[in-house]
C-alpha positions as CSV (number, residue, x, y, z in Angstrom):
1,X,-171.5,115.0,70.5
2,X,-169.5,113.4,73.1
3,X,-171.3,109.9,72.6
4,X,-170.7,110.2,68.6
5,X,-166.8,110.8,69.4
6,X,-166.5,107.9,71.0
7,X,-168.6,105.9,69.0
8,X,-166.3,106.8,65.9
9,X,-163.6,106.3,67.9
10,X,-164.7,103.1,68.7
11,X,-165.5,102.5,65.3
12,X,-169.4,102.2,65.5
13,X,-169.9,104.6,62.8
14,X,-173.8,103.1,62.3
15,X,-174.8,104.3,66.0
16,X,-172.9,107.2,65.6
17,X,-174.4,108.0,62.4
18,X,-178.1,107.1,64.2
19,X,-177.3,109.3,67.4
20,X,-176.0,112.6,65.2
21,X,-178.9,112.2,62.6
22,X,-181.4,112.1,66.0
23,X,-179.5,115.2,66.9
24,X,-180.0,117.1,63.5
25,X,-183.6,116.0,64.0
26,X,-184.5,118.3,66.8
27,X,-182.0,121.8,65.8
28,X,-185.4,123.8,65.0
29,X,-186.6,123.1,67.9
30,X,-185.3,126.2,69.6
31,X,-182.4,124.9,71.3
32,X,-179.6,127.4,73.1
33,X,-176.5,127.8,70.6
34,X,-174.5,125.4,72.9
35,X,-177.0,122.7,71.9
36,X,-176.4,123.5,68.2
37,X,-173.1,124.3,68.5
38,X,-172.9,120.3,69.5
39,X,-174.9,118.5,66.8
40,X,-173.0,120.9,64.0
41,X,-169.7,119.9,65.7
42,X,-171.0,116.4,65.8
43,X,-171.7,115.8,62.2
44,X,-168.3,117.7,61.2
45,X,-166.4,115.1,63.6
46,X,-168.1,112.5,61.9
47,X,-167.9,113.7,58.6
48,X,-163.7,114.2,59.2
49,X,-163.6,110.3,60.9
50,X,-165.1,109.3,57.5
51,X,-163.3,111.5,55.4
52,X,-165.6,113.6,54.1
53,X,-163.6,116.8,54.4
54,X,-165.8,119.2,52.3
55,X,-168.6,118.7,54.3
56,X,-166.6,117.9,58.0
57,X,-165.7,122.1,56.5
58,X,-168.7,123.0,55.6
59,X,-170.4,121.9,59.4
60,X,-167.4,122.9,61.5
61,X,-168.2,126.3,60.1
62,X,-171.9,126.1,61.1
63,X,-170.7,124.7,64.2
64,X,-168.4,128.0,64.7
65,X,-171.5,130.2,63.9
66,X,-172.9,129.3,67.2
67,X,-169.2,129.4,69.3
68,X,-169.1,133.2,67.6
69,X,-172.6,134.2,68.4
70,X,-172.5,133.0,72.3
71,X,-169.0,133.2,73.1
72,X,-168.6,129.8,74.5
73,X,-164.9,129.4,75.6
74,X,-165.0,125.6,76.3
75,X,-166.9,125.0,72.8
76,X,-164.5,127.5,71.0
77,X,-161.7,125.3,72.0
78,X,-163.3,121.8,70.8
79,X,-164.2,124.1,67.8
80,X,-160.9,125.8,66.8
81,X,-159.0,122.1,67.4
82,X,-161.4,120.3,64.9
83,X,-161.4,123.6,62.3
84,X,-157.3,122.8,62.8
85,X,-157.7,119.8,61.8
86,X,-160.2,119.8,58.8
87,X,-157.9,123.0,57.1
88,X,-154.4,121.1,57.4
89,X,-155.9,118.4,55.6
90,X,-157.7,120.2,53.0
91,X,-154.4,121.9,52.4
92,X,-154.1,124.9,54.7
93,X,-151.5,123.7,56.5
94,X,-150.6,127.7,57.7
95,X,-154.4,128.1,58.6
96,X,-154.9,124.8,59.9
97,X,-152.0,125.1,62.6
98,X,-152.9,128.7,63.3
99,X,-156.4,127.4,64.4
100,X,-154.5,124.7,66.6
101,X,-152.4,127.3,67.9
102,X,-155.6,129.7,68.7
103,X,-157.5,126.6,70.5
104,X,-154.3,126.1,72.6
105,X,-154.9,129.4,73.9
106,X,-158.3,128.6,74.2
107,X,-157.6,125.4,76.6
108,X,-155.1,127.1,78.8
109,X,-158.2,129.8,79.6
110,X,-160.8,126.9,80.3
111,X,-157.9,125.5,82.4
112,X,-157.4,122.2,80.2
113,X,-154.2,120.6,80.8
114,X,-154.9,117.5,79.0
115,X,-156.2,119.3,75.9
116,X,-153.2,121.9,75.7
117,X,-150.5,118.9,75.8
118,X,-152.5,116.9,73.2
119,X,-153.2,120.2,71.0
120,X,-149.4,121.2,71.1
121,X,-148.9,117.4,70.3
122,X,-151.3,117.6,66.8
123,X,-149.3,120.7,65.6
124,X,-145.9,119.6,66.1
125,X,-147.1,116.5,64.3
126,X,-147.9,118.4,61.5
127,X,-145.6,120.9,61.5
128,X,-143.2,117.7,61.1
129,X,-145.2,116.2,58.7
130,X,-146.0,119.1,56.0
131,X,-143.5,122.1,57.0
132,X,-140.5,121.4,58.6
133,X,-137.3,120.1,56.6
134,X,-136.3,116.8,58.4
135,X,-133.3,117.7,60.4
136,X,-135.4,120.0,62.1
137,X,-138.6,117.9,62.6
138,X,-136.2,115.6,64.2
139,X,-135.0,117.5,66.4
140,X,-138.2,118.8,67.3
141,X,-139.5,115.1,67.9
142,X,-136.2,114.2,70.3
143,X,-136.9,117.3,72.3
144,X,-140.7,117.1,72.8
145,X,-140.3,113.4,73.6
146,X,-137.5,114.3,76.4
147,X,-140.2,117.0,77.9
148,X,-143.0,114.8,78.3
149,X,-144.7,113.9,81.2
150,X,-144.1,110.0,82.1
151,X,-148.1,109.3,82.4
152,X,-148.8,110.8,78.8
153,X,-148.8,107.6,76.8
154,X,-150.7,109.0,74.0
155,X,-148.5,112.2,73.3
156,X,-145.4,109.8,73.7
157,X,-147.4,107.0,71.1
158,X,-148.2,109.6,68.6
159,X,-144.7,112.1,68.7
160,X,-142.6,107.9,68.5
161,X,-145.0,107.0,65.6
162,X,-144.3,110.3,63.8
163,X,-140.4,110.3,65.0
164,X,-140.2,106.9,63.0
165,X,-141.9,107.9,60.0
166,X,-139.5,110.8,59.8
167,X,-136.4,108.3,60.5
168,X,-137.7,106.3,58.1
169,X,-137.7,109.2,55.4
170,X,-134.1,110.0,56.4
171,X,-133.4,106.4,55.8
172,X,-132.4,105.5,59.4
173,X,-134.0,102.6,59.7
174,X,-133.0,101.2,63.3
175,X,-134.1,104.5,65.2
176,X,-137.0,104.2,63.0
177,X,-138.0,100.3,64.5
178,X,-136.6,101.5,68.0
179,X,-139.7,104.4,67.5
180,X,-142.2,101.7,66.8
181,X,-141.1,99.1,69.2
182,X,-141.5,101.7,72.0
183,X,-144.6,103.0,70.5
184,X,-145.9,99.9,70.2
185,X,-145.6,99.2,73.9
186,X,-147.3,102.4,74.9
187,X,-150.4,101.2,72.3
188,X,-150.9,97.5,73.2
């Protein structure tokens, strides 16, 4: 699972595809529900990288199967965040953040600092992006920005990029390329 992530990430979809496909090869071979719970999760990541959303939902919720049946709290997390993700962008913007919500909870039991700030990070994101009316999505932006923690260049890259998209929309165009610019530094 882990291995496939980061092979997506790093855009080697073919060994990622190779490594998940080995994976689904040996699931009847009577392997602990973590182990499942893994190569379900796997193909749903994959399948939500490529954009295959019907099937990232259909495995996420094989995937969750496994989380329900063994109560893992670490792989309920991982689970919930991805079953966020996959229902905001099928649509289910209310389900979707509720699951986002539900794995923050979830990360602050398994004592996951880094996963709760980059959860809380997704849903204000898309509470921006699909919910909030733009004075208040804003605002939101300005405030989580000011909160941050200086070493969190990710959370600060993705709550600029969003910040200027909404500036943009607003038609404020300098905050908007003052967003980027800053961004832009955190990225490259």
């Amino acid at each position: 699972y882990h291995l496939a992530v980061a092979q997506v990430a790093a855009g080697k979809l073919p060994e990622a595809r190779k490594n998940l496909a080995r994976a689904f090869s040996l699931r009847n071979n009577a392997l602990e529900d973590s182990s499942l719970f893994f190569i379900y999760q796997g193909i749903a990541y994959y399948r939500y990288a490529t954009g295959r959303l019907g099937s990232a939902l259909r495995n996420v919720h094989r995937a969750g199967e496994f989380v329900r049946r063994a109560g893992l709290p670490y792989e309920g997390m991982l689970w919930r965040e991805l079953l966020g993700h996959v229902l905001i962008l099928t649509g289910e913007t209310q389900a979707g953040l509720a699951e986002l919500d539900f794995a923050v909870s979830l990360a602050k039991g398994v004592e996951r600092r880094e996963q709760v700030r980059s959860l809380k990070t997704a849903a204000i994101i898309y509470r921006a992006r699909y919910l909030d009316d733009s004075k208040v999505a804003l605002a939101t932006l300005r405030a989580e920005l000011k909160d941050l923690v200086a070493g969190d260049r990710y959370s600060r890259a993705s709550l600029l990029l969003e910040l200027a998209r909404q500036e943009t929309l607003a038609k404020r165009l300098l905050p908007a390329r003052q967003a980027v610019a800053e961004a832009s530094r955190l990225i490259l």
